[in-house]
C-alpha positions in Angstrom: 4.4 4.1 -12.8 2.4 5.0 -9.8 4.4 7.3 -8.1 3.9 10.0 -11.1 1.1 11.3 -13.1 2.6 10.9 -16.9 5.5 8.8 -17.3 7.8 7.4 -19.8 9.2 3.5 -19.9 11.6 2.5 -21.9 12.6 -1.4 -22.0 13.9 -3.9 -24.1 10.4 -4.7 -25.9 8.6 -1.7 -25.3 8.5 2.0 -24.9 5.8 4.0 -23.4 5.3 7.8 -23.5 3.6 10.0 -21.8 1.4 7.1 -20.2 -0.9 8.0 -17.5 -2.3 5.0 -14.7 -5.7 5.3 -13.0 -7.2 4.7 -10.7 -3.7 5.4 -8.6 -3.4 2.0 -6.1 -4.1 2.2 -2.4 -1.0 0.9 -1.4 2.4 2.9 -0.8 4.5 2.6 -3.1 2.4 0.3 -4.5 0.4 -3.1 -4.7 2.6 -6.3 -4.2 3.9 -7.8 -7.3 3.2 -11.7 -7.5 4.9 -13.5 -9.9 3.6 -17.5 -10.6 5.6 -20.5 -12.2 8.9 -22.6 -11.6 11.8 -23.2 -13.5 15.3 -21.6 -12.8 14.9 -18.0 -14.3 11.9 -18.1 -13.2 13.2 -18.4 -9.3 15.7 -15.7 -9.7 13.1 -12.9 -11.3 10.7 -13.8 -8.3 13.6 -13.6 -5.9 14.6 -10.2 -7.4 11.6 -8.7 -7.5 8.6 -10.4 -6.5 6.5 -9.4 -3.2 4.9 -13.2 -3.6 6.2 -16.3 -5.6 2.9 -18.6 -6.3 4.6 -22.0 -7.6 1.3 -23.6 -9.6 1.1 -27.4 -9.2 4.0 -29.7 -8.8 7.6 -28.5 -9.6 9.7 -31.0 -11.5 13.2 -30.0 -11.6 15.5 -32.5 -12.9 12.8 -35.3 -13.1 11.6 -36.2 -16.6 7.5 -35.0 -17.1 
């Protein structure tokens, strides 16, 4: 996605063609990828792919609201 001037994506929701990004980021390869929220998918998508994990308010795992 920033590493090329077109590019294609295809996913499980969407497909993108011949998409172009600008401005191009500062950062090499590019910015950090912060991901916010808690639960346990969640955890394991920030864990797997997340530069930051931002956990907003008070987690309550296990604990009724």
């Amino acid at each position: 996605m920033w590493t090329r001037e077109v590019f294609d994506f295809e996913g499980a929701h969407y497909r993108l063609r011949g998409t172009r990004n600008a401005p191009k980021p500062v950062q090499r390869p590019g910015p950090p990828l912060l991901i916010g929220g808690w639960g346990t998918r969640l955890l394991r998508l920030a864990a797997e792919h997340a530069d930051v994990w931002n956990v907003p308010g008070r987690a309550r795992w296990g604990r009724p609201g």
